[in-house]
C-alpha positions as YAML, in Angstrom:
chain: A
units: angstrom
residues:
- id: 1
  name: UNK
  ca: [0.00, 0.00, 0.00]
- id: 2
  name: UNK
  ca: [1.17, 3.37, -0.94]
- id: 3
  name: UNK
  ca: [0.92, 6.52, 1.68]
- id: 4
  name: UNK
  ca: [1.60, 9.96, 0.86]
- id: 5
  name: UNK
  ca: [4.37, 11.73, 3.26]
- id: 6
  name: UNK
  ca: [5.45, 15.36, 3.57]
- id: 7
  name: UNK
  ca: [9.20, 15.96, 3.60]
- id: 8
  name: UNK
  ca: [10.37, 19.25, 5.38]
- id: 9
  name: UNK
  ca: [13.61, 20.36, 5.78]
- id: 10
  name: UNK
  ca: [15.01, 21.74, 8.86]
- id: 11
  name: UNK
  ca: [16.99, 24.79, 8.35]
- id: 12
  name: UNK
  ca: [18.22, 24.74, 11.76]
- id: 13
  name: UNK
  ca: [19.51, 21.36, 11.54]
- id: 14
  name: UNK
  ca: [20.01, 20.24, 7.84]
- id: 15
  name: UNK
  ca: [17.63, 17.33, 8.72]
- id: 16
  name: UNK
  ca: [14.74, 16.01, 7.32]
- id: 17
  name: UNK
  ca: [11.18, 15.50, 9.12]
- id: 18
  name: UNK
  ca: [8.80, 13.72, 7.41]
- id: 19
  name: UNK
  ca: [4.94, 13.00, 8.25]
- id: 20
  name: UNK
  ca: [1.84, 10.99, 7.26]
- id: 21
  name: UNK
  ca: [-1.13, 13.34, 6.87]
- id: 22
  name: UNK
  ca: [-3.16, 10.35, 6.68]
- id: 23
  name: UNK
  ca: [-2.23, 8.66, 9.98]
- id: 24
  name: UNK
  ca: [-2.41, 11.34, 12.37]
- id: 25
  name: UNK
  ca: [0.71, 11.34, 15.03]
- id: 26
  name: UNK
  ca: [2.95, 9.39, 12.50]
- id: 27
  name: UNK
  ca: [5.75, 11.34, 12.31]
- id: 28
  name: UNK
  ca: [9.21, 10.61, 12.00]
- id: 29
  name: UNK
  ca: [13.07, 11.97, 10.89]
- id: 30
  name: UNK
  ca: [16.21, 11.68, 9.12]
- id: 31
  name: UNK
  ca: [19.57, 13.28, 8.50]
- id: 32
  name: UNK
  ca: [19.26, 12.56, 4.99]
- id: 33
  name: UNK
  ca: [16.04, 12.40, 2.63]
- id: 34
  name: UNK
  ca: [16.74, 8.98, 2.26]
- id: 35
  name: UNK
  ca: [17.32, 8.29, 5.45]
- id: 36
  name: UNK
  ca: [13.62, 10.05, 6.52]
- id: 37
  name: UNK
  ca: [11.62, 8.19, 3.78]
- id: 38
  name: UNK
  ca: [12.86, 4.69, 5.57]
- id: 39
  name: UNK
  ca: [12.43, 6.22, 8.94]
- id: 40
  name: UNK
  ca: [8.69, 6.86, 8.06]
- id: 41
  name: UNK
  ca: [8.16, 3.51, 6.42]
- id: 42
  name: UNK
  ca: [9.48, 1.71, 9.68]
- id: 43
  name: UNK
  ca: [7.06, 4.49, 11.55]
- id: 44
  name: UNK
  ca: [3.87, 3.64, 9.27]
- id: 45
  name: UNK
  ca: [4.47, -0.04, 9.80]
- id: 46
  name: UNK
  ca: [4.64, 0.48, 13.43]
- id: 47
  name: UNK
  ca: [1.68, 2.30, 13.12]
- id: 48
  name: UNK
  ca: [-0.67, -0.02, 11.71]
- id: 49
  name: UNK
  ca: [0.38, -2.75, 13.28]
- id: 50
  name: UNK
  ca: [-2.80, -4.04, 16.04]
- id: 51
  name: UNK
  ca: [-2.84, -3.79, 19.62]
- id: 52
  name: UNK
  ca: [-3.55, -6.41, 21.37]
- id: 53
  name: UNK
  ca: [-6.36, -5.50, 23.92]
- id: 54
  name: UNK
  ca: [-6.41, -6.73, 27.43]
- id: 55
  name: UNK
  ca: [-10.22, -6.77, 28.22]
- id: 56
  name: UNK
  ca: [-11.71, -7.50, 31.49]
- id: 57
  name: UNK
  ca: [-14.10, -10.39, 32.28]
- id: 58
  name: UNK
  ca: [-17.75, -9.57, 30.92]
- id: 59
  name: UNK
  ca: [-16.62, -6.45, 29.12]
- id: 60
  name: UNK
  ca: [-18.17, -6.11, 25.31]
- id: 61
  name: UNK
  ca: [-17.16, -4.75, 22.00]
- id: 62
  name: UNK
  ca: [-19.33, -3.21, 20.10]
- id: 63
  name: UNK
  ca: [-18.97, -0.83, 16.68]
- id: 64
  name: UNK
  ca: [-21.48, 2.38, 16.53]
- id: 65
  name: UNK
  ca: [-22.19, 4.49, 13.70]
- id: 66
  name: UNK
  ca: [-21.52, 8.62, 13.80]
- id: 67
  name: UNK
  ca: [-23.16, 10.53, 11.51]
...
Protein backbone atom coordinates (compact mmCIF):
# COMPACT_ATOMS: atom_id res chain seq x y z
CA UNK A 1 0.00 0.00 0.00
CA UNK A 2 1.17 3.37 -0.94
CA UNK A 3 0.92 6.52 1.68
CA UNK A 4 1.60 9.96 0.86
CA UNK A 5 4.37 11.73 3.26
CA UNK A 6 5.45 15.36 3.57
CA UNK A 7 9.20 15.96 3.60
CA UNK A 8 10.37 19.25 5.38
CA UNK A 9 13.61 20.36 5.78
CA UNK A 10 15.01 21.74 8.86
CA UNK A 11 16.99 24.79 8.35
CA UNK A 12 18.22 24.74 11.76
CA UNK A 13 19.51 21.36 11.54
CA UNK A 14 20.01 20.24 7.84
CA UNK A 15 17.63 17.33 8.72
CA UNK A 16 14.74 16.01 7.32
CA UNK A 17 11.18 15.50 9.12
CA UNK A 18 8.80 13.72 7.41
CA UNK A 19 4.94 13.00 8.25
CA UNK A 20 1.84 10.99 7.26
CA UNK A 21 -1.13 13.34 6.87
CA UNK A 22 -3.16 10.35 6.68
CA UNK A 23 -2.23 8.66 9.98
CA UNK A 24 -2.41 11.34 12.37
CA UNK A 25 0.71 11.34 15.03
CA UNK A 26 2.95 9.39 12.50
CA UNK A 27 5.75 11.34 12.31
CA UNK A 28 9.21 10.61 12.00
CA UNK A 29 13.07 11.97 10.89
CA UNK A 30 16.21 11.68 9.12
CA UNK A 31 19.57 13.28 8.50
CA UNK A 32 19.26 12.56 4.99
CA UNK A 33 16.04 12.40 2.63
CA UNK A 34 16.74 8.98 2.26
CA UNK A 35 17.32 8.29 5.45
CA UNK A 36 13.62 10.05 6.52
CA UNK A 37 11.62 8.19 3.78
CA UNK A 38 12.86 4.69 5.57
CA UNK A 39 12.43 6.22 8.94
CA UNK A 40 8.69 6.86 8.06
CA UNK A 41 8.16 3.51 6.42
CA UNK A 42 9.48 1.71 9.68
CA UNK A 43 7.06 4.49 11.55
CA UNK A 44 3.87 3.64 9.27
CA UNK A 45 4.47 -0.04 9.80
CA UNK A 46 4.64 0.48 13.43
CA UNK A 47 1.68 2.30 13.12
CA UNK A 48 -0.67 -0.02 11.71
CA UNK A 49 0.38 -2.75 13.28
CA UNK A 50 -2.80 -4.04 16.04
CA UNK A 51 -2.84 -3.79 19.62
CA UNK A 52 -3.55 -6.41 21.37
CA UNK A 53 -6.36 -5.50 23.92
CA UNK A 54 -6.41 -6.73 27.43
CA UNK A 55 -10.22 -6.77 28.22
CA UNK A 56 -11.71 -7.50 31.49
CA UNK A 57 -14.10 -10.39 32.28
CA UNK A 58 -17.75 -9.57 30.92
CA UNK A 59 -16.62 -6.45 29.12
CA UNK A 60 -18.17 -6.11 25.31
CA UNK A 61 -17.16 -4.75 22.00
CA UNK A 62 -19.33 -3.21 20.10
CA UNK A 63 -18.97 -0.83 16.68
CA UNK A 64 -21.48 2.38 16.53
CA UNK A 65 -22.19 4.49 13.70
CA UNK A 66 -21.52 8.62 13.80
CA UNK A 67 -23.16 10.53 11.51
Amino acid sequence: MNWLVVLEPDSETGEWAVWCPQLPGCTSAGETEAAALENIREAIALYLEPDSIELAPGAMIREVAVE
